[in-house]
C-alpha beads as a LAMMPS data file, in Angstrom:
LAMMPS data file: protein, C-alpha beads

204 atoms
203 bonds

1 atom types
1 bond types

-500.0 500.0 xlo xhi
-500.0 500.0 ylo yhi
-500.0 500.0 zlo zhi

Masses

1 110.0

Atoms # bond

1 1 1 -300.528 -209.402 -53.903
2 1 1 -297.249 -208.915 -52.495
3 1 1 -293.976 -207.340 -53.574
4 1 1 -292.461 -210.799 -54.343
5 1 1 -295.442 -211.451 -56.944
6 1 1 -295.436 -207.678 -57.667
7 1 1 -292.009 -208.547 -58.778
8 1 1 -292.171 -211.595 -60.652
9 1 1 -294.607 -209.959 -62.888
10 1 1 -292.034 -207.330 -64.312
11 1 1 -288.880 -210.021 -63.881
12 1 1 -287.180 -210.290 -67.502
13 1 1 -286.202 -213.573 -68.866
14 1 1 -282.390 -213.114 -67.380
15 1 1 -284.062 -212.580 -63.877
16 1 1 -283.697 -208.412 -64.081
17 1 1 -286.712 -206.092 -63.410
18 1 1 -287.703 -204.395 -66.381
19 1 1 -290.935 -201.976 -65.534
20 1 1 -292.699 -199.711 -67.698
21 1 1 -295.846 -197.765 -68.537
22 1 1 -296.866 -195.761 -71.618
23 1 1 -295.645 -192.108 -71.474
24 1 1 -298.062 -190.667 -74.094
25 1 1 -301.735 -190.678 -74.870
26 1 1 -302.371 -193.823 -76.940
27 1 1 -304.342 -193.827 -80.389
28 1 1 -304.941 -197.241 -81.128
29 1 1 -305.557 -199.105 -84.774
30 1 1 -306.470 -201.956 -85.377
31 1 1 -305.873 -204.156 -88.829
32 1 1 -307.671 -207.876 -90.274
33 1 1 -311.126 -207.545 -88.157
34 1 1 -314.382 -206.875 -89.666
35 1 1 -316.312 -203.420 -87.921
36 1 1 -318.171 -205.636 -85.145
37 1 1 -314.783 -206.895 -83.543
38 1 1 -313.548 -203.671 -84.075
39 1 1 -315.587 -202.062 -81.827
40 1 1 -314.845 -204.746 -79.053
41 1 1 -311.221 -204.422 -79.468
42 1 1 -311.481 -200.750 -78.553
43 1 1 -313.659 -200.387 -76.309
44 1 1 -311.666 -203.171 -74.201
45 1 1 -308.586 -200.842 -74.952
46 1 1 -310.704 -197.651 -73.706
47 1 1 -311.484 -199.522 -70.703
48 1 1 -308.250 -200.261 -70.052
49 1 1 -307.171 -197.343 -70.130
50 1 1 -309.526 -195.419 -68.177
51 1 1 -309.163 -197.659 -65.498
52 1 1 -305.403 -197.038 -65.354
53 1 1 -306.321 -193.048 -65.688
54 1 1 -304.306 -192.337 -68.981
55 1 1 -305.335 -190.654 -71.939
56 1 1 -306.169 -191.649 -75.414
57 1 1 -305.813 -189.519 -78.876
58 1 1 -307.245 -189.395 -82.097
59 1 1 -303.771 -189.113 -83.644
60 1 1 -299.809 -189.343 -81.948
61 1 1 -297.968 -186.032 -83.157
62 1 1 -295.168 -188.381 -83.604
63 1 1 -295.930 -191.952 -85.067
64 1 1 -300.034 -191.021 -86.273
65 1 1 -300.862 -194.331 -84.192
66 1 1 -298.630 -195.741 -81.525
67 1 1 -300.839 -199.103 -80.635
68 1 1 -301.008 -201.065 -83.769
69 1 1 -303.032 -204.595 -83.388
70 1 1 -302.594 -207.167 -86.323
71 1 1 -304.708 -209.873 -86.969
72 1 1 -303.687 -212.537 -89.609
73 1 1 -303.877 -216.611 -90.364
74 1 1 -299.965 -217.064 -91.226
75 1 1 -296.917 -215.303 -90.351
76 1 1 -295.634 -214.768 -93.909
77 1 1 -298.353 -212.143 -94.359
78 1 1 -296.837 -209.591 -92.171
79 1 1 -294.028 -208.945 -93.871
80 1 1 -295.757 -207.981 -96.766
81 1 1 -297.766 -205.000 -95.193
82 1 1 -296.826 -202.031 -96.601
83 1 1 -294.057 -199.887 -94.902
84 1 1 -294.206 -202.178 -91.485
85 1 1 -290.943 -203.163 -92.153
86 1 1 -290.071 -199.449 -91.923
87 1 1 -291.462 -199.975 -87.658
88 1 1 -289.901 -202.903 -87.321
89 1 1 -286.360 -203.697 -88.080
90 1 1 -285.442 -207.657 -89.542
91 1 1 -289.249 -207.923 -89.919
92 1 1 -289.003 -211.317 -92.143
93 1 1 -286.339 -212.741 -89.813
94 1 1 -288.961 -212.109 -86.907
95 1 1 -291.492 -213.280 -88.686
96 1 1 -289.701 -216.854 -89.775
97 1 1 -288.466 -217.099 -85.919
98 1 1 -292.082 -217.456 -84.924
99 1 1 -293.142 -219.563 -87.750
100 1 1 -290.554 -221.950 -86.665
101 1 1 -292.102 -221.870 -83.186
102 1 1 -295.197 -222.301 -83.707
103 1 1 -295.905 -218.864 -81.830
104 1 1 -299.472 -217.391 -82.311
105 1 1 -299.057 -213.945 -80.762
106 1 1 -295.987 -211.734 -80.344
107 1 1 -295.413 -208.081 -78.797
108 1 1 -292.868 -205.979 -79.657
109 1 1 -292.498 -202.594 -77.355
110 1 1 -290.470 -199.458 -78.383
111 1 1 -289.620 -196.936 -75.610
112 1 1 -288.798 -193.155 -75.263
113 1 1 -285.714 -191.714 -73.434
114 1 1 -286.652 -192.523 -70.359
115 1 1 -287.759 -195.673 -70.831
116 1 1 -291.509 -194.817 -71.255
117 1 1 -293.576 -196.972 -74.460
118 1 1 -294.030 -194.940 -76.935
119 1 1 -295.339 -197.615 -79.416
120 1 1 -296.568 -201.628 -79.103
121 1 1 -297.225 -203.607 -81.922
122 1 1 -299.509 -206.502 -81.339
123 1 1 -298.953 -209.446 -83.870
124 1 1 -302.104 -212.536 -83.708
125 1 1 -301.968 -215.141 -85.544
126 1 1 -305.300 -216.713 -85.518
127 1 1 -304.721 -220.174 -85.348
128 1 1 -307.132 -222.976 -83.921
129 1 1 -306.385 -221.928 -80.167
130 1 1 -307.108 -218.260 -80.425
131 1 1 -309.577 -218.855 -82.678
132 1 1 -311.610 -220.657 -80.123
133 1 1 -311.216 -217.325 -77.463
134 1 1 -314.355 -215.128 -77.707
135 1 1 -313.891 -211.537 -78.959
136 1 1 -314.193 -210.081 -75.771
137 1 1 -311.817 -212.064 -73.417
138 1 1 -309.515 -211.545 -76.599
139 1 1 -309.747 -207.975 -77.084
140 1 1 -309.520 -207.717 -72.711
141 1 1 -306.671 -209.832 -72.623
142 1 1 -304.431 -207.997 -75.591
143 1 1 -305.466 -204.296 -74.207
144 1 1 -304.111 -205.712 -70.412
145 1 1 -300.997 -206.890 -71.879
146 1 1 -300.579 -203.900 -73.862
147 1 1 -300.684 -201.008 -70.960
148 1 1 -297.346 -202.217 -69.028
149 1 1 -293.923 -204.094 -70.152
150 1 1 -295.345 -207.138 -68.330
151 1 1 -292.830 -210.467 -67.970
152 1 1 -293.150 -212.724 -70.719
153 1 1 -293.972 -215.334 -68.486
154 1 1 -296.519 -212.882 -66.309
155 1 1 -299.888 -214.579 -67.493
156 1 1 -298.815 -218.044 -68.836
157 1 1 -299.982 -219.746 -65.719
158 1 1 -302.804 -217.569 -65.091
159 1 1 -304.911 -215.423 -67.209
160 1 1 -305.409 -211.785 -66.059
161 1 1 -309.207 -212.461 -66.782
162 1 1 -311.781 -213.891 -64.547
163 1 1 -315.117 -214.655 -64.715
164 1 1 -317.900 -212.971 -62.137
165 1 1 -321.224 -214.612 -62.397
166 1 1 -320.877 -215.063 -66.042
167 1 1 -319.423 -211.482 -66.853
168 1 1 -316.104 -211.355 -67.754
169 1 1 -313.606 -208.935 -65.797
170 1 1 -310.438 -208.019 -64.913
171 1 1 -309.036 -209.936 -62.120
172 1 1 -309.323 -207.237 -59.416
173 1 1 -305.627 -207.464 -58.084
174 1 1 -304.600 -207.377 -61.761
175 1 1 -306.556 -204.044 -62.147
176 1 1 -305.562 -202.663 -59.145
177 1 1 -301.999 -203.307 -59.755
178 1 1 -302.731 -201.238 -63.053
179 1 1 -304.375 -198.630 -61.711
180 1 1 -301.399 -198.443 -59.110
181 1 1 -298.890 -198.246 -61.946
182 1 1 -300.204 -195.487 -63.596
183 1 1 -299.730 -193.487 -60.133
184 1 1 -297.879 -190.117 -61.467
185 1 1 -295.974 -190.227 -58.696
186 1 1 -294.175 -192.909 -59.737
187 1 1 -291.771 -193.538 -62.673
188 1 1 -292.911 -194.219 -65.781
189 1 1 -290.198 -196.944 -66.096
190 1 1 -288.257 -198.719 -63.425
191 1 1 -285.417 -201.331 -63.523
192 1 1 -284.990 -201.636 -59.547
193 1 1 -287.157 -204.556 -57.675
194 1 1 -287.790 -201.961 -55.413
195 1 1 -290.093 -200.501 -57.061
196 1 1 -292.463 -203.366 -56.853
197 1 1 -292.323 -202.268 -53.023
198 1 1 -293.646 -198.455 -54.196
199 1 1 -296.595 -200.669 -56.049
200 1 1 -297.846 -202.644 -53.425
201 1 1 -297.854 -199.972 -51.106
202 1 1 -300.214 -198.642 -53.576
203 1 1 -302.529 -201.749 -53.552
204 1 1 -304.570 -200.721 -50.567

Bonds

1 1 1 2
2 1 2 3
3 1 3 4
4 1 4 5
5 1 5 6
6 1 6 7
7 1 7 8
8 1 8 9
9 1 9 10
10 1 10 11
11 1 11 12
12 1 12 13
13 1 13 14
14 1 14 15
15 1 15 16
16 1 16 17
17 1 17 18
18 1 18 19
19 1 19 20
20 1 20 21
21 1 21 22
22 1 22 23
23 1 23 24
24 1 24 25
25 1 25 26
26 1 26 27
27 1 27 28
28 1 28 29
29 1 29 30
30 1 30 31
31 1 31 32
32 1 32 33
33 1 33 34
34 1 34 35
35 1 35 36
36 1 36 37
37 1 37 38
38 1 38 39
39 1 39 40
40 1 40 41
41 1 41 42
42 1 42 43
43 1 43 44
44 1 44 45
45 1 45 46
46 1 46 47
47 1 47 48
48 1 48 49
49 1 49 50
50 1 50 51
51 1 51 52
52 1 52 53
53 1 53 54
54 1 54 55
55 1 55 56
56 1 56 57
57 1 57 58
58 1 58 59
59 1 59 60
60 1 60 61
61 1 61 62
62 1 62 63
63 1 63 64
64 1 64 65
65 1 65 66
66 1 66 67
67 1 67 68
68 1 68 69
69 1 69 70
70 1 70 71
71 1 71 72
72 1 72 73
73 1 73 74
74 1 74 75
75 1 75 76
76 1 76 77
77 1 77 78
78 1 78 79
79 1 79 80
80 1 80 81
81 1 81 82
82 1 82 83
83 1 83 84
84 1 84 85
85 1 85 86
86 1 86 87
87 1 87 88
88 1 88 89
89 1 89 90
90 1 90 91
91 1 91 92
92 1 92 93
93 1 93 94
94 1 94 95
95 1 95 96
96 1 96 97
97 1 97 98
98 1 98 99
99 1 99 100
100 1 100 101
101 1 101 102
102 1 102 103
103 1 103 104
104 1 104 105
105 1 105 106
106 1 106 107
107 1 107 108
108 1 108 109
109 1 109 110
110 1 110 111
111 1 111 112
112 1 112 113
113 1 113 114
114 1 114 115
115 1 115 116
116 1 116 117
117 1 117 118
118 1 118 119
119 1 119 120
120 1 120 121
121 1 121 122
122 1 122 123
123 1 123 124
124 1 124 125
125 1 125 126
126 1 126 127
127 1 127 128
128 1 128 129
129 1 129 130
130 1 130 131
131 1 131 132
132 1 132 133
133 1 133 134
134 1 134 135
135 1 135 136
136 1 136 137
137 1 137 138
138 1 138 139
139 1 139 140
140 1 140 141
141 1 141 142
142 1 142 143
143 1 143 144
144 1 144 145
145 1 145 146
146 1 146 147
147 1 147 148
148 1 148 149
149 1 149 150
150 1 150 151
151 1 151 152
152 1 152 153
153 1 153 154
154 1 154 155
155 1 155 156
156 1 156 157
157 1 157 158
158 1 158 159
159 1 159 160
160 1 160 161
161 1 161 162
162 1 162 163
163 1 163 164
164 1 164 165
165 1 165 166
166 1 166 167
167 1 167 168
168 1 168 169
169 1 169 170
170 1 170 171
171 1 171 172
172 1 172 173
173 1 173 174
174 1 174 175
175 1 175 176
176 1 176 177
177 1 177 178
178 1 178 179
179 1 179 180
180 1 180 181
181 1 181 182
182 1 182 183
183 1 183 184
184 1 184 185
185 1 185 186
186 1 186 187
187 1 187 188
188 1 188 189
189 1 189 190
190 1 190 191
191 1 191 192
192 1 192 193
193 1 193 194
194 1 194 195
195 1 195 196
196 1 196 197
197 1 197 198
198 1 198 199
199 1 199 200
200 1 200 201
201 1 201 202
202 1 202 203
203 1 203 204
């Protein structure tokens, strides 16, 4: 992988570089799955994250939970959860914007003073398309996208998934790359290409 692709997987939709990783240990919860996708959700989130070498709590001193998964059928139910609108500004506005597109996921990031996430909120709407995903590449796929402010357009041509002799796993330069950008010697956010240069030095 090289700095260019290293690059155009952090690029914003005005062109910009826009990096970041969590700052804090993440307590996941997860809402609209019955107990046996439950516990594939997180354990692919507590693989995730042990591969990148972060830590995970049983509660955030600040927000209780700071990775909050949502699984629904129609976007009108969200705004109906109790106290989400409290999170998340405009929620019905949101909510009709993606009705209107026909959108079936959405995530929305919130960041610390330095730039650092200190939440993600992870909206599915389980139409006939993600319906049709099994559990696990679903649960693997949100928990990937979840660890890093990745482009919007980082995995629409490519999934960060692959298949190895009928197991599914991380594609290895994805993980590596994630490994990489937990590196504490880097920043926790970035907003210079370069430091897609200070990650694939790291790739090795």
């Amino acid at each position: 992988m090289t700095p260019a692709d290293i690059e155009a997987l952090f690029a914003a939709a005005d062109g910009s570089y826009r990096f970041a990783r969590w700052g804090r240990p993440i307590v996941p919860v997860v809402f609209g799955v019955e107990d046996t996708s439950l516990a594939t959700i997180k354990g692919a989130i507590e693989a995730v994250v042990t591969l990148a070498g972060h830590p995970m709590a049983e509660t955030d001193p600040e927000l209780g939970v700071n990775l909050m998964i949502f699984f629904f059928r129609d976007w009108e139910e969200l705004p109906q959860v109790p106290n989400l609108d409290r999170m998340i500004p405009d929620l019905a506005p949101l909510c009709a914007r993606l009705a209107a597109a026909g959108a079936n996921q959405y995530r929305l990031f919130r960041f610390d003073p330095a730039g650092a996430i200190r939440a993600c909120f992870v909206f599915l709407r389980m139409d006939e398309h993600l319906s049709a995903v099994p559990d696990d590449a679903l649960a693997l796929g949100q928990a990937v996208q979840s660890m890093l402010l990745w482009s919007e357009r980082a995995f629409a041509d490519r999934s960060p998934l692959a298949d190895a002799d009928g197991h599914l796993i991380l594609r290895p330069e994805i993980a590596v790359l994630i490994r990489a950008a937990y590196d504490p010697v880097l920043p926790a956010a970035a907003s210079d290409p370069s430091h897609a240069l200070r990650l694939a030095a790291r790739l090795g």
